[in-house]
C-alpha positions as CSV (number, residue, x, y, z in Angstrom):
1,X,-69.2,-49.1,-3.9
2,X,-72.1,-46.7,-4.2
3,X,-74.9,-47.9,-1.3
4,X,-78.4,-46.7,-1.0
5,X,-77.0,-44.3,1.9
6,X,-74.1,-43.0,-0.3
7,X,-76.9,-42.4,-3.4
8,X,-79.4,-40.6,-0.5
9,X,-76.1,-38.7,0.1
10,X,-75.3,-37.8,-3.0
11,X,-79.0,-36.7,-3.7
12,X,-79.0,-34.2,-0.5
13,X,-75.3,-33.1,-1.8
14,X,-77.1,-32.2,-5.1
15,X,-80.2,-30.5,-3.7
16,X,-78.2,-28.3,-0.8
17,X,-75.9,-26.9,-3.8
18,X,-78.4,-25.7,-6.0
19,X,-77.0,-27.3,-9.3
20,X,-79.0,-28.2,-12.1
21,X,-77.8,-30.2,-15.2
22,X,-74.4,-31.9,-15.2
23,X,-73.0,-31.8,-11.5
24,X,-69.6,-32.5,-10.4
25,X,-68.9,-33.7,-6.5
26,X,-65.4,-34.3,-6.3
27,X,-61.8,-34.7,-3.9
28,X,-59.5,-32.0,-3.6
29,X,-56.8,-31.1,-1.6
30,X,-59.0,-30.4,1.6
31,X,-60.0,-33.2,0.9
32,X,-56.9,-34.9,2.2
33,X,-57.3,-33.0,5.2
34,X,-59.2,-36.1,7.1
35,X,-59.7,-39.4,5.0
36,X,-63.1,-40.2,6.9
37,X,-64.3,-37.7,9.3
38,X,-66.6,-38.2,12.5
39,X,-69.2,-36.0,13.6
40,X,-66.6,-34.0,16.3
41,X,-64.4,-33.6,13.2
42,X,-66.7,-33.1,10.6
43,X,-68.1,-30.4,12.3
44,X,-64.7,-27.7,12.0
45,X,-64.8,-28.3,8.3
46,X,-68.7,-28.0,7.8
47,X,-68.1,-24.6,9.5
48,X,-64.6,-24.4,7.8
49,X,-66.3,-24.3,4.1
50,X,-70.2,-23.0,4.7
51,X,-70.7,-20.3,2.7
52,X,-70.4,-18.1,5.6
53,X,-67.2,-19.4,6.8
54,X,-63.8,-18.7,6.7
55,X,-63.3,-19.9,3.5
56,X,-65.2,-17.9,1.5
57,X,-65.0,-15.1,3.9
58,X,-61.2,-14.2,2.8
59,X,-62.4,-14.4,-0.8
60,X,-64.8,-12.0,-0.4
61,X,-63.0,-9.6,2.7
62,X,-60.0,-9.6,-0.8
63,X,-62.9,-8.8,-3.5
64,X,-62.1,-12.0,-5.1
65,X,-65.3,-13.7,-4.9
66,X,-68.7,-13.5,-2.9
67,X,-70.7,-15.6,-1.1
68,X,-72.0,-18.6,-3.2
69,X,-75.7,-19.9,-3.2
70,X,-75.1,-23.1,-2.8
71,X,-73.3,-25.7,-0.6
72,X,-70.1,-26.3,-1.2
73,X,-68.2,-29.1,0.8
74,X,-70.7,-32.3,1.2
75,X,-70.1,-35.2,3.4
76,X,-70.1,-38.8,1.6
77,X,-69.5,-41.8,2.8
78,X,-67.5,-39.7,5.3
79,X,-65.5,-37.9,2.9
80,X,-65.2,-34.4,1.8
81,X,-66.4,-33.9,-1.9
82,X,-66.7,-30.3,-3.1
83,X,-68.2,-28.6,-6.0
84,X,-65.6,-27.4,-8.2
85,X,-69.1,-25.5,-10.2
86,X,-69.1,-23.2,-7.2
87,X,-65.3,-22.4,-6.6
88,X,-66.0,-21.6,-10.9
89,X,-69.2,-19.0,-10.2
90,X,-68.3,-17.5,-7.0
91,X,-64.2,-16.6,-7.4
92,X,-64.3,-14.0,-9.7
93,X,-62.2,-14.8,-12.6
94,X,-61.5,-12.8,-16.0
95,X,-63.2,-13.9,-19.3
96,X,-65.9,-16.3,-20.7
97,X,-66.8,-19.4,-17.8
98,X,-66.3,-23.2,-19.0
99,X,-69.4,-25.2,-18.6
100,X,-69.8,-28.8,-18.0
101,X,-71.3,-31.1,-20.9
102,X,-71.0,-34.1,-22.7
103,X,-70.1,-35.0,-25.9
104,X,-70.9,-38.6,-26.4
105,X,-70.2,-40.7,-23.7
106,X,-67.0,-37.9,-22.7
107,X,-67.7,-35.7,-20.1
108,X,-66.0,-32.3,-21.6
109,X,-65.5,-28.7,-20.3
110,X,-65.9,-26.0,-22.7
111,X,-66.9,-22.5,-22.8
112,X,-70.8,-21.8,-24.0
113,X,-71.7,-19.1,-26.1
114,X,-74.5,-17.9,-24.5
115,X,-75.5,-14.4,-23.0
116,X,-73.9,-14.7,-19.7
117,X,-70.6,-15.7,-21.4
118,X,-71.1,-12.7,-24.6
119,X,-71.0,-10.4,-21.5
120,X,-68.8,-11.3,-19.7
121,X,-66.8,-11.4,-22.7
122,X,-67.5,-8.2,-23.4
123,X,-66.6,-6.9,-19.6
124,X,-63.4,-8.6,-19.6
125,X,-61.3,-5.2,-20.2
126,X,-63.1,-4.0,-16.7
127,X,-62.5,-7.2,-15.1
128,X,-58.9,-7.0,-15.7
129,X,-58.4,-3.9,-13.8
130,X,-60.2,-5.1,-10.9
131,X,-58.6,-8.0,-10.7
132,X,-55.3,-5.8,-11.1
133,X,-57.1,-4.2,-8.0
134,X,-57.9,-6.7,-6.0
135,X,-54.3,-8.4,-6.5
136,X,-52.6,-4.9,-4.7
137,X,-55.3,-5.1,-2.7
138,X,-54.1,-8.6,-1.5
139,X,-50.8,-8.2,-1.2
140,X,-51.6,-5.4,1.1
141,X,-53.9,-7.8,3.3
142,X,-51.7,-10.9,2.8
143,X,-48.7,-9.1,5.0
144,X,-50.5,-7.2,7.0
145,X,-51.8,-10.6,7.9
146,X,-48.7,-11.8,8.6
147,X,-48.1,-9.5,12.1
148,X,-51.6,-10.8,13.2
149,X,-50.3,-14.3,12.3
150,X,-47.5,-13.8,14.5
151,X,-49.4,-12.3,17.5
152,X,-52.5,-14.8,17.4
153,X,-49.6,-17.9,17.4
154,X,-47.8,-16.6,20.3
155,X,-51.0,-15.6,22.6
156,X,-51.8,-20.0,22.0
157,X,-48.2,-21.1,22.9
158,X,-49.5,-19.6,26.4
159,X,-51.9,-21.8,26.5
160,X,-53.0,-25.0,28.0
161,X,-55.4,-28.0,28.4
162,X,-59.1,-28.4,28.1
163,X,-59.3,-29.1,31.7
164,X,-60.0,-25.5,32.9
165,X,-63.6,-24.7,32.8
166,X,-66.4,-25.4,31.3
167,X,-65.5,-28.3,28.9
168,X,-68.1,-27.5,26.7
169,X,-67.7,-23.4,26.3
170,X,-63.5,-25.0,25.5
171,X,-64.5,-27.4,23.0
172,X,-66.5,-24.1,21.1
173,X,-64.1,-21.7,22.1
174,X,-61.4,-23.9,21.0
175,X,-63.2,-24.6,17.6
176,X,-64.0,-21.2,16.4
177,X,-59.8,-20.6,17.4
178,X,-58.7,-23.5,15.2
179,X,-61.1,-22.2,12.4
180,X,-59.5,-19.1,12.5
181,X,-56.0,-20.1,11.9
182,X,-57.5,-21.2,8.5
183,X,-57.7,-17.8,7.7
184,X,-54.1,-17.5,7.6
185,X,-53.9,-20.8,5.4
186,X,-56.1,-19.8,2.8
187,X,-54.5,-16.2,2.8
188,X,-51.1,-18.1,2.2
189,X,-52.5,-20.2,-0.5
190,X,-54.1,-17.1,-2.3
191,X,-50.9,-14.9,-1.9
192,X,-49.1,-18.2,-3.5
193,X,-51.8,-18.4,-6.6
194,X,-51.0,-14.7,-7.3
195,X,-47.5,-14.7,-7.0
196,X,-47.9,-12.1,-4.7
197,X,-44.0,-11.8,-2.6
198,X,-44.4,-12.6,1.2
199,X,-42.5,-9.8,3.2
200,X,-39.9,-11.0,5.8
201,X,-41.8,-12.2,9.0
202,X,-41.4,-15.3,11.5
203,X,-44.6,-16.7,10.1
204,X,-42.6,-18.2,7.8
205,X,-39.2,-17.5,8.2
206,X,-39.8,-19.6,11.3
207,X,-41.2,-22.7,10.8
208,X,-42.8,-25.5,13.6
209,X,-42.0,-28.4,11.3
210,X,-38.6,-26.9,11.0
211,X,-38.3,-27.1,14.7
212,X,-39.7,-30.3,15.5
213,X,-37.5,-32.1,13.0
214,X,-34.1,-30.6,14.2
215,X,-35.0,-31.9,18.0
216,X,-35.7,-35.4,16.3
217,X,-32.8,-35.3,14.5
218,X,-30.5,-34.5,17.2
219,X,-32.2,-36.4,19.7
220,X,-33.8,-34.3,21.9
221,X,-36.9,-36.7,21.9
222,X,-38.0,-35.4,25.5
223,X,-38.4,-31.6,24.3
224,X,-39.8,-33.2,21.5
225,X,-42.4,-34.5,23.5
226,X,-42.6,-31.2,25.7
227,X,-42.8,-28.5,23.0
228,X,-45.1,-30.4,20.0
229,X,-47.2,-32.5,22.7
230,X,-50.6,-31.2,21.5
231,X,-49.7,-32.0,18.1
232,X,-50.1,-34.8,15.9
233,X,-49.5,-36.3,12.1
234,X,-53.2,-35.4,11.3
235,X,-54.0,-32.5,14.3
236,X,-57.6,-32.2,12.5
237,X,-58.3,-35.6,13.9
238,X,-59.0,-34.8,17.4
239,X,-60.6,-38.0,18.1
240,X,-56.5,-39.2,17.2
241,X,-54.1,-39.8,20.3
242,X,-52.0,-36.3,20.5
243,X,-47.8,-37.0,20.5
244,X,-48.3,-35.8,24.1
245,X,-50.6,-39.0,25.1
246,X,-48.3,-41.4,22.9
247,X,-44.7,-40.0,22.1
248,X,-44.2,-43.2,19.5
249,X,-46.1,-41.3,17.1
250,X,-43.7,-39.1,16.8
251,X,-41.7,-41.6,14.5
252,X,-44.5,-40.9,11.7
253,X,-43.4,-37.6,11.3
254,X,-39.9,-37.6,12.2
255,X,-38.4,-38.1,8.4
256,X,-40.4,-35.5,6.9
257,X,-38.2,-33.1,4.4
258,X,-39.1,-29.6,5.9
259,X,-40.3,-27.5,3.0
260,X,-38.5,-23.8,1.7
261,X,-41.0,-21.9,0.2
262,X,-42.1,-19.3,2.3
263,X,-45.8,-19.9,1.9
264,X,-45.8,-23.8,2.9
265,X,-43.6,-22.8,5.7
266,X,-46.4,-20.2,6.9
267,X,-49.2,-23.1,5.9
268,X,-47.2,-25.4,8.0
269,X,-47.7,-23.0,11.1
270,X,-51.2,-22.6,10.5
271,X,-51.4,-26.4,11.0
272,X,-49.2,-26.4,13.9
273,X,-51.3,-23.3,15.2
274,X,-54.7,-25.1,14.7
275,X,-53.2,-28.2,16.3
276,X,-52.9,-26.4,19.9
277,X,-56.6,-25.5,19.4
278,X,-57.8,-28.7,18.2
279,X,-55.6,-30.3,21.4
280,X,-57.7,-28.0,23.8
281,X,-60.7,-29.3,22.0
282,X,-59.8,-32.7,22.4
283,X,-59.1,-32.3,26.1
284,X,-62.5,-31.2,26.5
285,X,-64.2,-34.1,24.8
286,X,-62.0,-36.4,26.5
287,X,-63.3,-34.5,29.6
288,X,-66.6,-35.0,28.9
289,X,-66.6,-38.5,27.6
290,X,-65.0,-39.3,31.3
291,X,-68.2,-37.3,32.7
292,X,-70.6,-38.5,31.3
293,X,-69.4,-42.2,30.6
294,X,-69.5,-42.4,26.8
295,X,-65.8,-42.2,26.4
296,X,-64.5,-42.7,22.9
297,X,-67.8,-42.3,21.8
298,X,-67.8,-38.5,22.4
299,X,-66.1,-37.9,19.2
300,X,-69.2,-39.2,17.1
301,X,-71.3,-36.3,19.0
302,X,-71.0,-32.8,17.4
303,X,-70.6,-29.6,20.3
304,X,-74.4,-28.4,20.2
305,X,-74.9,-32.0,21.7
306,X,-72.6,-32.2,23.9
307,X,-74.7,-30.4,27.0
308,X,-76.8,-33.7,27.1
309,X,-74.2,-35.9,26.4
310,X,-75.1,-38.8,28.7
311,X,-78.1,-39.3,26.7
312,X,-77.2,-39.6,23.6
313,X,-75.0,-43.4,23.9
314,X,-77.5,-44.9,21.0
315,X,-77.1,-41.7,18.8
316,X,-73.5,-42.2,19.4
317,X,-73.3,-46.1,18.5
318,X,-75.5,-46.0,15.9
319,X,-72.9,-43.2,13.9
320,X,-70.3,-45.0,15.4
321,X,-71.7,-47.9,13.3
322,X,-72.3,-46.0,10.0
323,X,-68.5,-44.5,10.1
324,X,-67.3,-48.0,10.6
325,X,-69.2,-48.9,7.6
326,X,-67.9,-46.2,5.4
327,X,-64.2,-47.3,6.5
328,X,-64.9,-50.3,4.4
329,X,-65.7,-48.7,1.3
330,X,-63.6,-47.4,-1.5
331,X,-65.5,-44.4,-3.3
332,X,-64.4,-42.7,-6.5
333,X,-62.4,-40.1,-6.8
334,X,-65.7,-37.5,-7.8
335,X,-68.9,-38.5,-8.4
336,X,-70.4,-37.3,-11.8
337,X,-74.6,-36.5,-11.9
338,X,-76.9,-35.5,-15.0
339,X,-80.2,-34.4,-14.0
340,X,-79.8,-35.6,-10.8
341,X,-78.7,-38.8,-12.0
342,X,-75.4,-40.7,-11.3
343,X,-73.4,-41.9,-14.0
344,X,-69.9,-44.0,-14.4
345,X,-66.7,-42.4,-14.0
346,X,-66.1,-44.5,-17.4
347,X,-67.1,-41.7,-18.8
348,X,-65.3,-39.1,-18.0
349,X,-62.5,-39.5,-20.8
350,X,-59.0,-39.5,-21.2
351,X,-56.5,-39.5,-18.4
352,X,-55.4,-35.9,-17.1
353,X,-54.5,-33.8,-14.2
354,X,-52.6,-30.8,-13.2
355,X,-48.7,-30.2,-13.1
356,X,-47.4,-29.1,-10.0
357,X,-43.9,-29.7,-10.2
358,X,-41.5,-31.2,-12.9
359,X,-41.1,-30.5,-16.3
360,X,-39.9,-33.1,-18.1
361,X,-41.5,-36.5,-19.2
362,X,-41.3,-39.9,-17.8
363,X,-42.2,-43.5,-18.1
364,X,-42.3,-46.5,-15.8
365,X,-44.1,-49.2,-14.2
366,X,-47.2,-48.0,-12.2
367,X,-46.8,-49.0,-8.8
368,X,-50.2,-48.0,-6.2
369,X,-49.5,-46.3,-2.9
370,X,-52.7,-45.8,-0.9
371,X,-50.5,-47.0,2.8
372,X,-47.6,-47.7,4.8
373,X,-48.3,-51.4,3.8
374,X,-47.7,-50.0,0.0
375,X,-44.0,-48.4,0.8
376,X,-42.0,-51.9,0.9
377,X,-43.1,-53.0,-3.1
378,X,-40.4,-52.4,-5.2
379,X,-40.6,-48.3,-6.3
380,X,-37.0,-48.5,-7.9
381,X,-37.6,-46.4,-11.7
382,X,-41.9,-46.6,-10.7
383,X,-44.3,-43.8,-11.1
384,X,-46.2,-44.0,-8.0
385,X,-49.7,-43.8,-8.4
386,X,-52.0,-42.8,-5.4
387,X,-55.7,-41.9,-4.2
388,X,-54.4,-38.9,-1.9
389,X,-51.4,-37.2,-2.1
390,X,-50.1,-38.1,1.7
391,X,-47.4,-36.0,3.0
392,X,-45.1,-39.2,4.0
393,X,-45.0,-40.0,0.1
394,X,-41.6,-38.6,0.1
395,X,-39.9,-40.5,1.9
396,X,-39.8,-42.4,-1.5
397,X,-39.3,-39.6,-3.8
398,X,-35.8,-41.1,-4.0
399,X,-36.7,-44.3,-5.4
400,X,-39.1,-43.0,-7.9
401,X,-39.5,-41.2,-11.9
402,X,-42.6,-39.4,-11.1
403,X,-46.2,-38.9,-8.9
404,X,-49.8,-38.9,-9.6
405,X,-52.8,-38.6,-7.3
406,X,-56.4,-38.2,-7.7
407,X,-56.3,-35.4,-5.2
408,X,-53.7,-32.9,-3.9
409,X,-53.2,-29.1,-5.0
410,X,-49.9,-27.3,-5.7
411,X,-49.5,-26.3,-1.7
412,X,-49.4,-29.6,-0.4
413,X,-46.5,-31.1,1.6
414,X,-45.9,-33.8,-0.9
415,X,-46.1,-31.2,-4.2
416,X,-43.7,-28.7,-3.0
417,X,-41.3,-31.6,-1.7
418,X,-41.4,-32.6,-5.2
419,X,-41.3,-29.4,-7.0
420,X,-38.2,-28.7,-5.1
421,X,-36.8,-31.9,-5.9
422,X,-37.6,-31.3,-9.8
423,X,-39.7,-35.1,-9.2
424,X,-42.7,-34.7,-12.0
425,X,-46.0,-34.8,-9.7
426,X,-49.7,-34.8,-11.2
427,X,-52.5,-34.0,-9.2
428,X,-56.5,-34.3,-9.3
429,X,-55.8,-36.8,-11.9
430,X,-59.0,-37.7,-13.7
431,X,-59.7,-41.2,-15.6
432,X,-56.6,-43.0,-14.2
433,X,-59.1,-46.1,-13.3
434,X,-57.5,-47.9,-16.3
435,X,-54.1,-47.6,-15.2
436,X,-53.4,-51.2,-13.7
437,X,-50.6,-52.1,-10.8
438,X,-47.4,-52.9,-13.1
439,X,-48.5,-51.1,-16.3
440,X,-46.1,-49.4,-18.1
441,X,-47.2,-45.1,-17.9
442,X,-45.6,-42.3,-19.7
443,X,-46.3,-39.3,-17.6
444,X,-45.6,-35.5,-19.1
445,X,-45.0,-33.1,-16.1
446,X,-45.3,-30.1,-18.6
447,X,-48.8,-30.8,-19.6
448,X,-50.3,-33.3,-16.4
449,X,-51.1,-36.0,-19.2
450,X,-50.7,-39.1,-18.2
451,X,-50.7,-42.3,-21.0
452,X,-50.3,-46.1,-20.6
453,X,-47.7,-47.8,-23.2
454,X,-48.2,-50.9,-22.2
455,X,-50.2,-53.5,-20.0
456,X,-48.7,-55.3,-17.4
C-alpha cells in the first residue's frame, strides 16, 4: 500500500542518495534487523549505515571501498530499504559494473559499454592485485580484531544499568558502544565473503547463544535469567521488554539450533555484545520516561531530544501515531523508480534469488510464513515461502523441502542453520508475488531460481 507519506518518503529517499535514472530501494538482510523501527531505534541504524558510520568505515579502514556520495539506508514506512546502486559504486570490485535498465517492461541488469566501464575494463589486471592486497590486508585486520573483540566484550560483562548517572550522557554513551560492536559484525561478515580463515580465539570459539541454550536446556532457567537478563530475541529493539524484565520471553529463544561456523558464532557475540549496550540504553530511556512523565512514549523521541523531554508529549504521540500506521501496511519487498518515478514490481521479471545453502532441486506446495500464527499450517514436504528470513524459521526446517525469502543474506541465523542442514534456502528473492499459498514450486538451490508447476 504505497500512501502519499510513503511516496513523499520514497521521493526524499531518492533525492538524499543522489541517484539519477532507474533507482533501486530495496530489503536486505539489515533489513531484518528491526521490522518497523521507532525513532530511539531508528536512530543506531541511521548512525549504523551513514556514510560516515561504521559501516562503511571498515570498508574503507580494509581499502575495500570509500565513502559513498549518497545515502544509503532510507527509512519507509518504518522499514529499512537500502540502495544496492551504492554498495555497487562504492565496494571496490574487479571488472566492468552492471547497470540497471529495462528492456521492455523487464527491469534487467547488465553491464554498459561505455567509458567508465572500457576503463575499468582495461584496469582490471591492477585491480586484481589490489584486491589480492587488500584481502592479506584483511585477514591481517580481521584477527587482529578478534583480541580487541575479546577485550571490548569482557570490559561490558562488568557492567551495569542505566541508572547511574546522567541518563542522557548513558543513552549516547551506550549508543555509540552498541554501534561499535557492529564493527566486529561487519568484520566477521567480510572475513566470511573472502574466505578469509578465522584464527582460534573465544570470539567465536565461545559462543553466547551457545551458552544460553545449554542453561535452557538443562534447566537452569534462574541463571538464565541472571547471566542473559539484558538481552532479548531482537536486542536492537530497546523500546522491547529485556528477558530480565520478563523471563517468559526466554521461551522464544530457547529452541534455537546454535550455529558452527566460526563467523556466525563471532556475529552471534556481536549481537549479544550490543545487546548489554542497547540494555543500558534502554535503562536510561525508561529513566527518563519515569522523569519526565512520557513513559513509553520515550522511545518515539531520538537522544538529541531527550534534554527537553517533558515537552515534547505531542511530538511524541503524533510519531507514535504514524508508526502505528505503518504497522498496518504491507510494503514491497523493494521499491523500483525511473526518473524519479515509481513503477510496479510487475515488472521486475522472472522469479530469482541467491543460493545460500543446498544444492539440489526441489518441488512442493508453497506454504507462506510471515508469523508464529503461520508455523501450525501444515509444512510436511512444503517450501516455505517468507517476507524475512526470521531466525525461529528452523524450528521447522524438519518438516520442510526447501526456503525462500525476499530478504536474508548468507550470514543469517536461518541460512547457516540451513546450509548446515543441506535444506535448499533462497534469499532476496525477486518477483515471487505470483507465487500463491498452495501452488506447486520447483525450487533449484544451485542456481536460486525459483518456478511455479502448477496453480493451486
Amino acid at each position: 500500500m504505497v500512501t502519499d507519506i510513503i511516496k513523499s518518503e520514497i521521493e526524499e529517499a531518492l533525492k538524499s542518495s543522489g541517484l539519477h535514472g532507474v533507482a533501486i530501494l530495496e530489503r536486505t538482510e539489515n533489513s531484518d534487523l528491526l521490522e518497523i523501527a521507532k525513532p530511539s531505534e531508528a536512530e543506531f541504524f541511521e548512525r549504523l549505515f551513514d556514510p560516515g558510520g561504521q559501516f562503511w568505515q571498515v570498508y574503507r579502514e580494509l581499502r575495500l571501498g570509500s565513502k559513498p556520495q549518497g545515502k544509503y539506508m532510507h527509512l519507509i514506512g518504518g522499514r529499512m530499504y537500502f540502495c544496492p546502486q551504492l554498495t555497487e559504486r562504492y565496494v571496490y570490485s574487479i571488472g566492468m559494473q552492471k547497470g540497471y535498465s529495462f528492456v521492455g517492461n523487464r527491469l534487467v541488469k547488465r553491464r554498459r559499454m561505455d567509458f567508465d566501464n572500457i576503463m575499468l575494463l582495461l584496469s582490471a589486471p591492477f585491480d586484481t592485485l589490489k584486491h589480492a592486497s587488500a584481502t592479506i590486508f584483511t585477514a591481517f585486520k580481521t584477527n587482529e580484531s578478534l583480541k580487541a573483540f575479546v577485550d571490548f566484550s569482557d570490559k561490558a560483562k562488568t557492567l551495569r544499568g542505566g541508572e547511574i548517572g546522567d541518563p542522557i550522557k548513558v543513552a549516547e554513551d551506550s549508543l555509540k558502544n552498541a554501534l561499535e560492536c557492529m564493527r566486529f559484525s561487519f568484520l566477521s561478515s567480510i572475513a566470511y565473503s573472502l574466505k578469509i580463515k578465522l584464527a582460534p580465539s573465544p570470539a567465536w570459539s565461545e559462543c553466547e547463544l551457545e551458552k544460553l541454550a545449554s542453561l535452557l536446556k538443562f534447566g537452569n532457567r534462574k541463571k538464565a535469567e541472571d547471566d542473559f537478563g539484558f538481552y532479548s530475541q531482537n536486542p536492537y529493539a530497546i523500546s522491547n521488554k529485556r528477558f530480565s524484565e520478563d523471563p517468559s520471553r526466554l521461551e522464544d529463544i530457547s529452541g534455537l539450533p546454535v550455529p558452527q561456523n566460526p563467523y556466525v558464532r563471532w556475529r552471534e557475540n556481536c549481537k549479544f555484545l550490543a545487546g548489554r549496550y542497547l540494555a543500558i540504553r534502554r535503562g536510561a530511556y525508561l529513566r527518563i520516561g519515569r522523569e519526565s512523565g512520557l513513559g513509553e512514549l520515550v522511545f518515539f523521541l531520538k537522544t538529541s531530544e531527550l534534554g527537553d523531554a517533558k515537552f515534547r508529549k505531542q511530538v511524541a504521540e503524533e510519531r507514535k501515531k504514524r508508526f502505528m500506521g505503518y504497522s498496518q501496511m504491507e510494503l514491497p519487498q523493494r521499491f523500483i523508480l525511473v526518473n524519479g518515478a515509481l513503477i510496479g514490481e510487475a515488472a521486475v521479471g522472472d522469479m530469482q534469488g541467491q543460493s545460500v545453502a543446498g544444492q539440489s532441486k526441489m518441488s512442493g506446495r508453497a506454504v507462506f510464513v510471515n508469523s508464529k500464527s503461520d508455523y501450525t499450517k501444515k509444512l510436511d514436504g512444503g517450501i516455505i515461502i517468507s517476507r524475512t528470513l526470521m531466525p525461529d524459521l528452523v524450528e521447522l526446517y524438519d518438516k520442510v523441502l526447501g526456503v525462500v525469502s525476499e530478504s536474508g543474506g548468507g550470514l543469517a541465523h536461518a541460512a547457516v542453520i540451513a546450509r548446515e542442514m543441506n535444506l535448499p534456502c533462497i534469499v532476496q528473492a525477486k518477483g515471487i508475488e505470483a507465487v500463491k499459498e498452495g501452488d506447486l514450486i520447483e525450487i533449484d538451490g544451485k542456481s536460486g531460481s525459483i518456478r511455479k508447476l502448477q496453480a493451486a
